[in-house]
N, C-alpha and C positions, 0 to 999 in steps of 0.2 A: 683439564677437568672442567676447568669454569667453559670453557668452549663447547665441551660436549654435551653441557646443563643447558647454557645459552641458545643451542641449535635444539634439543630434545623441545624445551618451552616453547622455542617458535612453531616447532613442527606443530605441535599441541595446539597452538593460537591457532593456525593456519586451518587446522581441521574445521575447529570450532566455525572458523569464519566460514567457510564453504557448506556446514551442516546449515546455517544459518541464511546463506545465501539460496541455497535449494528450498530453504520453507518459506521464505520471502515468495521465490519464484512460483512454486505449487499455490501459494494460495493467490496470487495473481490469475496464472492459470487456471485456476477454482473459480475465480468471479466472474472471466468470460463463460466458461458452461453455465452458470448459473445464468448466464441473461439468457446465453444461444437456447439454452431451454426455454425460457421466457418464451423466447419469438416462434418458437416453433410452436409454443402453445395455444399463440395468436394465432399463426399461421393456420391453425388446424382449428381454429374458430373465425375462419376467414377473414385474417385480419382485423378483425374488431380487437381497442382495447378494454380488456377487463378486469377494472381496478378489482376483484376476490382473488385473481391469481399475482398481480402485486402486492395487495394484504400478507398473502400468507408467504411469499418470497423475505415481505420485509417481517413477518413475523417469525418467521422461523432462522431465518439469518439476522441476528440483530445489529449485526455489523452495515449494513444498506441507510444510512444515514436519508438519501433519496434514492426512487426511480421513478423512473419516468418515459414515455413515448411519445415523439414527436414523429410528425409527418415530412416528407420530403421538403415543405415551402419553411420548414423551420417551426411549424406553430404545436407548440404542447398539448398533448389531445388527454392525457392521460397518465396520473401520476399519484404517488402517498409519499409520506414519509416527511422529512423538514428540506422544503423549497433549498435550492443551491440557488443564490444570487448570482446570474451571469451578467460578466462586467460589459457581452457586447452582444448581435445577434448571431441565434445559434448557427443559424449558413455560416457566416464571419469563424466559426471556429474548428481547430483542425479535427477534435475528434469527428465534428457533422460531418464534414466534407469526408474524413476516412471510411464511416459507415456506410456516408451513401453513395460511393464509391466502390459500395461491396468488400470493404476493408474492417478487422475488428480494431478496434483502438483501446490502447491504456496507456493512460498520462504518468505523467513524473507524479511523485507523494507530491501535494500543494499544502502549504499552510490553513486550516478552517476558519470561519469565522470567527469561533470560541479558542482566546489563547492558548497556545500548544498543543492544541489538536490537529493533526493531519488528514487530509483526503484524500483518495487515490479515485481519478474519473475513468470509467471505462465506459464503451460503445459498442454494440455491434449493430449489424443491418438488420431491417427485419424486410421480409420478400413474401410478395406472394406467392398459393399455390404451382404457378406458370414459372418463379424464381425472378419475378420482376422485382426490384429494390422500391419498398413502397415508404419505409420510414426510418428513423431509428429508435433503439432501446438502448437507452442509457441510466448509469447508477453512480454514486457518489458513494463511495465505500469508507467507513472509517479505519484509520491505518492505526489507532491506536492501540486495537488489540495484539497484533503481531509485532508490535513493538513493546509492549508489556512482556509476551513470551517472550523476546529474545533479551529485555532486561533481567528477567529472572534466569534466565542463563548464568551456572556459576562455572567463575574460575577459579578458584582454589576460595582463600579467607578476604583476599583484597580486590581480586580483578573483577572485571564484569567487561557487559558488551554495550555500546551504542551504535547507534546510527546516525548517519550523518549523506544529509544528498549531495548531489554536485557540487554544489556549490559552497560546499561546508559549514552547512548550516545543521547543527541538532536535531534529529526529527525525533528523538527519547531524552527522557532525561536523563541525569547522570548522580552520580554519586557523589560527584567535585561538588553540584549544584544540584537540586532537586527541579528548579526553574530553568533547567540551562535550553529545553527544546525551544526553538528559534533562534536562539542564539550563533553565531559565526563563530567555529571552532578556531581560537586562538592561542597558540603554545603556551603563552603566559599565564592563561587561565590552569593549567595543570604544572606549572613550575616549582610549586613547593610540595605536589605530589609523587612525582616522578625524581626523585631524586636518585644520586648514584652511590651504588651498592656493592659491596662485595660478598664475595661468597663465603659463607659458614663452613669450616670442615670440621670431621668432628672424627672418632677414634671410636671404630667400631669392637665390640667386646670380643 
């Protein structure tokens, strides 16, 4: 019986996590439309950029922390929101190189400059009428709201959900630790949580 409760629970985990992973994915997916719109918008205002259709991209999505439009030689023509400090020049980095390339790009969640806050960088091309590659559009999206929804995700009275990147570092906080995003997920730090259980039975009337 404990066997049968043990596998029903994970089944249950498993769902959760794969519900969780599609909403991850869709609103990734979401942020590229949201630029490819952008460009196309340029595009049909002959490449000019124009910061009213930024305004209201970042006003209506409040998740767009920056965006911005850069030209082929790397130089920023056009942009709102709060400046992303890049650590080198934009040719030098993969997402430019992917867009003008004719490639969309999105980066791993990066840590923000403000502790335990995340950013997710996305790119795509922007092309002229003729479909020549004339710059890119890019955005610095905050990860932090899709990671509040899936923290409020319940599992029953005790569980919950985080996330954690590759590298096993927190990108939510957690329950163990309110502070724990950034943190390197270490077994020790949940060792007086996790402890071992048996099962309850009980005599049904």
């Amino acid at each position: 019986e404990a066997e049968l409760v043990r596998k029903k629970v994970l089944s249950h985990l498993e769902s959760i996590v794969d519900q969780n992973t599609l909403m991850v994915e869709e609103f990734r997916i979401e942020r590229i439309r949201d630029l490819n719109l952008l460009a196309l918008t340029s595009r049909a205002n002959g490449g000019e950029c124009n910061v009213f259709h930024l305004n209201n991209m970042h006003l209506e999505r409040k998740i767009y922390r920056h965006i911005f439009m850069a030209n082929k030689e790397g130089r920023i023509i056009c942009n709102n929101g709060t400046k992303h400090v890049f650590g080198q020049r934009l040719t030098d980095q993969p997402w430019f190189k992917a867009a003008t390339q004719g490639r969309s790009f999105m980066g791993d969640v990066e840590s923000a400059e403000i502790k335990g806050t995340y950013d997710l960088l996305i790119a795509v091309p922007m092309k002229s009428r003729n479909g020549r590659i004339t710059g890119v559009l890019a955005a610095t999206v905050d990860f932090n709201g899709i990671a509040h929804i899936m923290k409020s995700t319940g599992i029953g009275q005790t569980g919950e959900i985080y996330l954690l990147n590759k590298d096993g570092v927190f990108l939510t906080s957690t329950r163990v630790g309110e502070n724990r995003a950034g943190v390197r997920m270490l077994p020790e730090l949940f060792a007086e949580y996790f402890k071992e259980v048996s099962p309850d039975q009980y005599i049904d009337y």
